[in-house]
C-alpha positions in Angstrom: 111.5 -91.5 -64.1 114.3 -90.0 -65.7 116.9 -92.6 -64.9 114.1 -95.1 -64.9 116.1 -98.2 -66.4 113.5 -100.9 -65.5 113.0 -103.6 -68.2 115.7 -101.8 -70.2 119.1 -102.2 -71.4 121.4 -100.6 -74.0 122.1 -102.7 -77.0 125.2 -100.5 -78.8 123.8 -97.1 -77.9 120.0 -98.4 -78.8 117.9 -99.2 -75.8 116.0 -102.6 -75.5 113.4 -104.0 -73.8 114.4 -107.2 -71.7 112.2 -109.6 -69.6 113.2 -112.7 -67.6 111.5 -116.0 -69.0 111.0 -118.1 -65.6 113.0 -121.0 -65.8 109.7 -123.8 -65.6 109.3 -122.0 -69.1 112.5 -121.6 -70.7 112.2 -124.6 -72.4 108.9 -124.2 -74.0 110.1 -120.6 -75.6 113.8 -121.7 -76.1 115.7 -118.6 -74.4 116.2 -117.3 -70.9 115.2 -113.5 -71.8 112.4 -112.0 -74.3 114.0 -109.0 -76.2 112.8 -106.4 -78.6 114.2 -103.2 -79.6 113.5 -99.7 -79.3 115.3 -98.2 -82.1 115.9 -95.4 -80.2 119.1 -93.8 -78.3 116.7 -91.5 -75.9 116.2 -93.2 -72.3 113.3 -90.5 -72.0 111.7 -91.6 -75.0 112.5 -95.9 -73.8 110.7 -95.4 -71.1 107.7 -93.5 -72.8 107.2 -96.8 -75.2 108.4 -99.6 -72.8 105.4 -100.5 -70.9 103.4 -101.2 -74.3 106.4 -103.7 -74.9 106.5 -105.3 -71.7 102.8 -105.7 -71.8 103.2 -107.4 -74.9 106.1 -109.8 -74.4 104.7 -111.0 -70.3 101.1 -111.5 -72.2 103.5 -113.9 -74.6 104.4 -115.5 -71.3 101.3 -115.9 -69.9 99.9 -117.7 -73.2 103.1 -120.0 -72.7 102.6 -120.8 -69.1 98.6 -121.4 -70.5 100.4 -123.7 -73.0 102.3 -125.9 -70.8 99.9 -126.1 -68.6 97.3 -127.4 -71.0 99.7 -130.0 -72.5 100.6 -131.1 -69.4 96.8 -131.2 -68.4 97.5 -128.7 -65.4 95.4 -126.2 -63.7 96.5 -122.7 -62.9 98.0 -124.2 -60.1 99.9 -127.4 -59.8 100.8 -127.3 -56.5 97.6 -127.0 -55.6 96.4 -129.6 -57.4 98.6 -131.8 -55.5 97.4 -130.2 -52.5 94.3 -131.5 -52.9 95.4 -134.9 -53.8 96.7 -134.8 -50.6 93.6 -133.5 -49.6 91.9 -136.7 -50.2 94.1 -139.1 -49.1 94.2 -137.4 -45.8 90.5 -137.5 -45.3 90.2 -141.2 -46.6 93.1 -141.7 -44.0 90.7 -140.5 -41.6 87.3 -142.6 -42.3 89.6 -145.8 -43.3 91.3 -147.5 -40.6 93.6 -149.5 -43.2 94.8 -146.7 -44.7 98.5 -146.2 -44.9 98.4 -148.4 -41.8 101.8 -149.4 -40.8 101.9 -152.6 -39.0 105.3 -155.0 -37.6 105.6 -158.0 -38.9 103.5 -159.6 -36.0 100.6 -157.3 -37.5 100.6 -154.7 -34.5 99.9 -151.5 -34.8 103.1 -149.2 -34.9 101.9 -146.0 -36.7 98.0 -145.5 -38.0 97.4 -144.6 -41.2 96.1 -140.9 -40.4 99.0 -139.9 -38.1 101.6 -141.3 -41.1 99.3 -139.5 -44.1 99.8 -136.2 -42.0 103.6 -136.5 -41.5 104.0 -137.6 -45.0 101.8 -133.9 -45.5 104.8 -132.0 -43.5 107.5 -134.1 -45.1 106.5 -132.5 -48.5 105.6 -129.0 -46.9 109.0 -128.8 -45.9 110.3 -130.1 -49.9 108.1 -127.4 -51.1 109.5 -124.5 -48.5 113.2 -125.4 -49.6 112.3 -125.0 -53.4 109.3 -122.3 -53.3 109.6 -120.5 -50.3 108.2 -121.1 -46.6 104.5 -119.1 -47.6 104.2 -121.5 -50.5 104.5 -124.6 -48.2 102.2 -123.5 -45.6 99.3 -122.6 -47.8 100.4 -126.2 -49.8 100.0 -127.9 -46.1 96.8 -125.6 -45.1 94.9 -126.9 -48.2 96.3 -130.6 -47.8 94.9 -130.8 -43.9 91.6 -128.9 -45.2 92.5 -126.0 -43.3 92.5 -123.8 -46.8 91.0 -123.5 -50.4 92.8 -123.3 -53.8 91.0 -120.6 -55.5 90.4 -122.5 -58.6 88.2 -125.2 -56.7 85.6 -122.7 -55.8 85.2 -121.4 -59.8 82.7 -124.1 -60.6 80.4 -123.4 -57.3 80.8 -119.7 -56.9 79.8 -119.9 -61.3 76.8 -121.8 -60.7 75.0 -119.6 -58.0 76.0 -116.8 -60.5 73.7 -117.1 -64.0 75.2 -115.8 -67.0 75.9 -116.6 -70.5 78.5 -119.2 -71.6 80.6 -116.4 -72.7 80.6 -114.7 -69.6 81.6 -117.2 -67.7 84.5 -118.3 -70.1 85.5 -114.5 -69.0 85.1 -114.8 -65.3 86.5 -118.2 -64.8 89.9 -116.7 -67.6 90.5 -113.8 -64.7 90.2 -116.2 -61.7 92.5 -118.8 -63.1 94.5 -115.5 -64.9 95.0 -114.8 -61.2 96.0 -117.7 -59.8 98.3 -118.5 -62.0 100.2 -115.2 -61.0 99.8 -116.0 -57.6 101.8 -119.7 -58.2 104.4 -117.4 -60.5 105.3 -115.1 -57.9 105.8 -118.2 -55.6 102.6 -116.9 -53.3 99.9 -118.7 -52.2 97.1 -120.1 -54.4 94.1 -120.4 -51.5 91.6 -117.9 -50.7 92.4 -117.5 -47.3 95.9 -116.7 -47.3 95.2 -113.6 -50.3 95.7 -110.5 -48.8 94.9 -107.0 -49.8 98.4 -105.8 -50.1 98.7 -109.0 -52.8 95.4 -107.5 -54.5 97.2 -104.5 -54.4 100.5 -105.5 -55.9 98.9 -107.7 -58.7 97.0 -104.6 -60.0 99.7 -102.4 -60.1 102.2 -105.3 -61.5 99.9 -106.7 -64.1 97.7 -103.8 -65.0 99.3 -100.6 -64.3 103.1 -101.1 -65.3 102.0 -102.9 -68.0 100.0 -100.0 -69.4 96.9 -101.7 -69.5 93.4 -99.8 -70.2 91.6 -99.1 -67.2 88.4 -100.8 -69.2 90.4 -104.1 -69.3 91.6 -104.1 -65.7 88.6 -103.1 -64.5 86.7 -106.0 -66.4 89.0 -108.6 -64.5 89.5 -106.5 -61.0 85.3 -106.8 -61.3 85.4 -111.0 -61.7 87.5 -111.3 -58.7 85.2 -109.0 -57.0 82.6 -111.0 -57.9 84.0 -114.0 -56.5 85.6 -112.5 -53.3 81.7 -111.4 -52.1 80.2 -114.7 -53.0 83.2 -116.5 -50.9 82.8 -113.7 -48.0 79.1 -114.8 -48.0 80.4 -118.0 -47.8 82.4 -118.0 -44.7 85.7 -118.4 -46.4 87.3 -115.1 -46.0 86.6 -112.1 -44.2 86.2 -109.4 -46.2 86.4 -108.4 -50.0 90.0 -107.6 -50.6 89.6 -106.0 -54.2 87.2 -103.3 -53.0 88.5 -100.0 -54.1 91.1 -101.3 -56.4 89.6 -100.5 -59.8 91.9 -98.3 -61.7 90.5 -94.6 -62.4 88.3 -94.6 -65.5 89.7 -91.9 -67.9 88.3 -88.7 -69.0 85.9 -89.8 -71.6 87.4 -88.8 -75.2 84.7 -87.2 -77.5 87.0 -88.7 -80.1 87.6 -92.4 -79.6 83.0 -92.9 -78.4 81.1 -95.1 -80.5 78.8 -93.4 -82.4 75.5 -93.5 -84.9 75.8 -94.0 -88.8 75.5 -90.8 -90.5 72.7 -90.6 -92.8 75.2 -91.0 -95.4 77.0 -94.2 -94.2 73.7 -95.5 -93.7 72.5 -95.1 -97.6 75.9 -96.4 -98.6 75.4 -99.7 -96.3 71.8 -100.3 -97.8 72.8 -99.3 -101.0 75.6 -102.0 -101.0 75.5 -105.8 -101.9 75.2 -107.4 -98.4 73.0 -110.5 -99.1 69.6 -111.2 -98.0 70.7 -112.5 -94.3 72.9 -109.5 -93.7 70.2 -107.8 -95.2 67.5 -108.3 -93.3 69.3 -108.1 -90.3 70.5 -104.7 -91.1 67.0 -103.8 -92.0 65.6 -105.1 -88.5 68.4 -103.3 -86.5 67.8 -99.9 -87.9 64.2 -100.2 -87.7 63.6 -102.0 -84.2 66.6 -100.2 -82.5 66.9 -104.2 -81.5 70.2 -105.5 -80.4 71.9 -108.0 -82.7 71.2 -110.9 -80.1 68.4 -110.5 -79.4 66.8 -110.6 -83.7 68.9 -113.8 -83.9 67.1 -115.9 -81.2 63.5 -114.6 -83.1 61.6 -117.5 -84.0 58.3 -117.9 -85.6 56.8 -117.9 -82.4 58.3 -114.5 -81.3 55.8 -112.9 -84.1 52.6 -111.9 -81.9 50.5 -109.5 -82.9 52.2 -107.8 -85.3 55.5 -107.1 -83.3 58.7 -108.9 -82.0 58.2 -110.5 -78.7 61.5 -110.4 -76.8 61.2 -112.8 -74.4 65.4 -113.5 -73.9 67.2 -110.0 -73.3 70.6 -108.6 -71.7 68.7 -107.0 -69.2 65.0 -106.9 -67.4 64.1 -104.2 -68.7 65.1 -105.8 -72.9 61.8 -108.1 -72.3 59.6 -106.3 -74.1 57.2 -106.3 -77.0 58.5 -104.0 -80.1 56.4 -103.5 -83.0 56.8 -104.4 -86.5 57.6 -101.2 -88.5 55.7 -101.1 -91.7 58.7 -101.0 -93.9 59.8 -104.6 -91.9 56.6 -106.4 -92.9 57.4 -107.9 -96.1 61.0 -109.1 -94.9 59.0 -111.1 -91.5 56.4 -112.4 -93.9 58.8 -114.2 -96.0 61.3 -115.3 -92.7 57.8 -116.7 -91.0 56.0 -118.3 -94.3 55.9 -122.2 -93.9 57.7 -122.1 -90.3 56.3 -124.2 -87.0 56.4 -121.9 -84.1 59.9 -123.1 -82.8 61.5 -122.8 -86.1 64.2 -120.1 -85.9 63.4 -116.7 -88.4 67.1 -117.1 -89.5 67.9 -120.9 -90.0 71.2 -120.2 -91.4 72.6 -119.3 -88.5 74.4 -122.3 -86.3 73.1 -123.2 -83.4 75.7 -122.9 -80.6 76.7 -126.6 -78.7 75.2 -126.2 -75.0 77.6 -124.2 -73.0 79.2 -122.9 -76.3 80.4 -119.4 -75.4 80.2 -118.5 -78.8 76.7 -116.6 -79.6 74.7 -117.5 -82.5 74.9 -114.0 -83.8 78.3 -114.3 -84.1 78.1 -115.1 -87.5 76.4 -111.9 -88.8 78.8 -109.8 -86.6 81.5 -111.4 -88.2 80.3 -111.0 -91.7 79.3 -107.7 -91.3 82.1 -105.9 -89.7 83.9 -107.2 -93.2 81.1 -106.0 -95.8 81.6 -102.6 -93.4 85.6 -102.5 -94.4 85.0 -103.3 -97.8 83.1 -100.4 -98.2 86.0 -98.3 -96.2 83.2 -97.9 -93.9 85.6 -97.7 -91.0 86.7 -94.8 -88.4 89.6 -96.0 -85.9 90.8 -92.8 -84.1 95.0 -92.7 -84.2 96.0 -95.2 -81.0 92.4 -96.9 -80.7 91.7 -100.1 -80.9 88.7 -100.5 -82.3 86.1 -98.4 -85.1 83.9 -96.0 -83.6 81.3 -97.6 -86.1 80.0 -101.0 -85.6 76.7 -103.1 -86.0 75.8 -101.4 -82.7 75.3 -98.2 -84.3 72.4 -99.0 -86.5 70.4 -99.1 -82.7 72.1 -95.9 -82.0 71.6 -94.4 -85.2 67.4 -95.3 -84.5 67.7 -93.6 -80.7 69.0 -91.0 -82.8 66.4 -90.8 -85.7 63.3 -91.3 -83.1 64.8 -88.6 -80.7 65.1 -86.3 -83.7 61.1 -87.1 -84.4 60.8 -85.8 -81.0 59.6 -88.9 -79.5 59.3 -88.6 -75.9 62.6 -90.1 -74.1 61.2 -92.3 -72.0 59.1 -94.1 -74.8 62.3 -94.6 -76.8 63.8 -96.2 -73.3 60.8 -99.0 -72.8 61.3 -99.6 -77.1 65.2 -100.2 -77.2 64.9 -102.2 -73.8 66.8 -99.6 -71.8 65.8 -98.8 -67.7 63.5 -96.4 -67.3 64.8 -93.7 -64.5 62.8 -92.4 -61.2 60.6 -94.5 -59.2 57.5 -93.2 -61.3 58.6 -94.5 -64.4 60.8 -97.0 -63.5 59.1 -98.7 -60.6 55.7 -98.0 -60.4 54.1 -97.6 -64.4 53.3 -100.6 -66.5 54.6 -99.4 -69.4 53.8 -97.1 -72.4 50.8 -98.2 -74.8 51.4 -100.2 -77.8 50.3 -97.1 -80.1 52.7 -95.1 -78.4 55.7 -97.7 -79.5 54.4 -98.0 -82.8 54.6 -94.2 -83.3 58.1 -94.2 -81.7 58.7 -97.1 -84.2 57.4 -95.5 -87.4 59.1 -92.0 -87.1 62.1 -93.5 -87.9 62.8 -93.4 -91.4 65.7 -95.2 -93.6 67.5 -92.4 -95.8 66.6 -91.6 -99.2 
């Protein structure tokens, strides 16, 4: 490690950081190398800060290959895009006698039109192995014959067996097409067949490891492709789930950098504030229901039975569920539900999503809290963390901390907050706690004075 010079290169007696821009993109970014400097003469200490730089300047590439891609209205994959053009003409060649039929001048037959398509096929192969390499032209000939599957083309099917929110899937189908691009960069095949384990392997360690990524990141895409390599080994296309055992190590959990509750007194200096009534009332809601922030903005009218929310849309199985209305909630639901038909929504000014929008409709109120939160230098970011400890998530953690407190039993604060329930007993076989034992778990808990 100590004579590590990878990505680096001395600049006077500074070291820099210096990474190849391919040349398909050298164009777009206008140089043949990405640089940035170290400000340092210690190789030891280069090497301790280059991976966060390299990280940084390939993501740049990355949103530049995205880039051309997009303007040139390509998929991850162009070659196997044309692959599949190919695709189609072989397999009208096969069904249509006229096609690419090649005839004297007499009319007879000299060559028929699906023998000629499949030559033209290993014509290009062999164009592709003299510019991208002999693997590249295989796969490129494999998917043109049928033989083989771009990766891409099995996103929208493998997606639609798989329900999930919008935004989900705009994460799934990112580290698919995130993956096959890299594939089509490193000059390696783009089907599903011809991906190995050792090219699993490599990608991890190229894109996630030397890069410095966090395990939480790498693990989040490592788990899409997972996903995707079961539903395909179901399927009959490959043989067995390469990324298995490839998720990086999660680290050593860091008391420090865990979200965490409001204190009591954050939590009198956010209601004692100037938030506005929505912000208000969803505040209110969240620290009284223990409620995620999804799930109050789908309420409507109609989700106000018997004197409690009816969750009838939740993250998990166990979030359906009927909470009760604490006492202290009543007047703010009376005036959201006065006038309202039963589909009218409890908080009309939030915009409704387009269908397939992976933007949520809470987004709003997440977005306008976390800046009423930092105007009131309500913020706690542990030195090299990305993100506050303190969010609009900890108003439900802050009320599994209050009802806990009140010595509420566990498993009645589980079935209120929408969490499993452990054990077969509990978790399998009961129907559930009483409604007067969620109302107690809901009225112990007490905004601060």
């Amino acid at each position: 490690m100590a004579f590590d010079r990878r990505y680096l290169k001395k600049h006077g007696n500074q070291w820099i950081v210096v990474i190849k821009v391919p040349e398909r993109l050298r164009k777009h970014i206008g140089k043949a190398h990405l640089k940035h400097p170290l400000h340092t003469d210690s190789l030891a200490v280069a090497n301790r800060e280059k991976f966060r730089i390299v990280a940084m300047l390939k993501d740049e590439l990355l949103k530049a290959e995205a880039e051309l891609r997009r303007k040139a209205k390509e998929g991850p994959d162009p070659l196997a895009d044309e692959a599949m053009q190919w695709r189609e003409a072989v397999e009208q060649s096969e069904t249509d006698p006229s096609f690419y039929a090649y005839e004297d001048e007499e009319g007879n037959l000299i060559e028929d039109g699906h023998s000629l398509t499949l030559s033209l096929v290993r014509d290009r192969a062999d164009e592709i192995a003299v510019k991208e390499g002999v693997a590249r032209a295989k796969d490129f000939h494999d998917v043109a014959v049928g033989q083989a599957t771009p990766i891409t083309r099995l996103i929208a099917k493998w997606l639609a067996e798989r329900p999930m929110k919008p935004r989900q899937q705009v994460d799934y189908r990112r580290a698919v097409e995130r993956f096959s691009g890299w594939l089509a960069a490193q000059r390696l095949p783009t089907s599903i067949e011809a991906v190995t384990r050792k090219v699993a392997g490599r990608y991890v360690t190229d894109v996630f490891v030397e890069t410095g990524a966090h395990p939480k990141t790498a693990n989040k895409d490592i788990s899409c492709l997972s996903s995707l390599w079961k539903w395909a080994e179901r399927k009959g296309f490959v043989e067995e789930n390469i990324w298995r055992g490839q998720s990086l190590a999660k680290p050593e959990p860091d008391k420090d950098t865990q979200k965490r509750p409001y204190t009591d007194g954050e939590m009198k200096k956010l209601f004692g504030g100037k938030p506005g009534e929505l912000l208000s009332d969803f505040m209110h809601i969240a620290a009284l229901s223990g409620m995620r922030v999804d799930e109050i903005a789908r309420l409507s009218a109609e989700n106000i039975v018997d004197d409690c929310f009816d969750i009838t849309v939740a993250k998990t199985k166990s979030g359906i569920r009927m909470v009760p209305i604490h006492s202290a909630l009543k007047a703010i639901v009376t005036r959201r539900i006065q006038g309202k038909e039963a589909k009218d929504p409890l908080f009309p000014e939030l915009p409704v999503p387009k269908k397939g929008s992976a933007v949520e409709r809470s987004q709003k109120v997440v977005k306008t809290f976390t800046a009423y939160r930092r105007k009131l230098e309500l913020d706690d970011v542990p030195d090299g963390a990305r993100q506050s400890r303190v969010d609009f998530h900890s108003f439900r953690r802050w009320f599994i901390t209050k009802a806990e407190q009140a010595e509420q039993p566990p498993h009645f604060i589980e079935a209120v907050v929408g969490h499993k329930r452990l054990g077969m007993s509990l978790g399998g076989y009961s129907g559930g706690p009483l409604r007067e034992q969620f109302l107690r778990v809901i009225e112990s808990v007490k905004l601060p004075q």
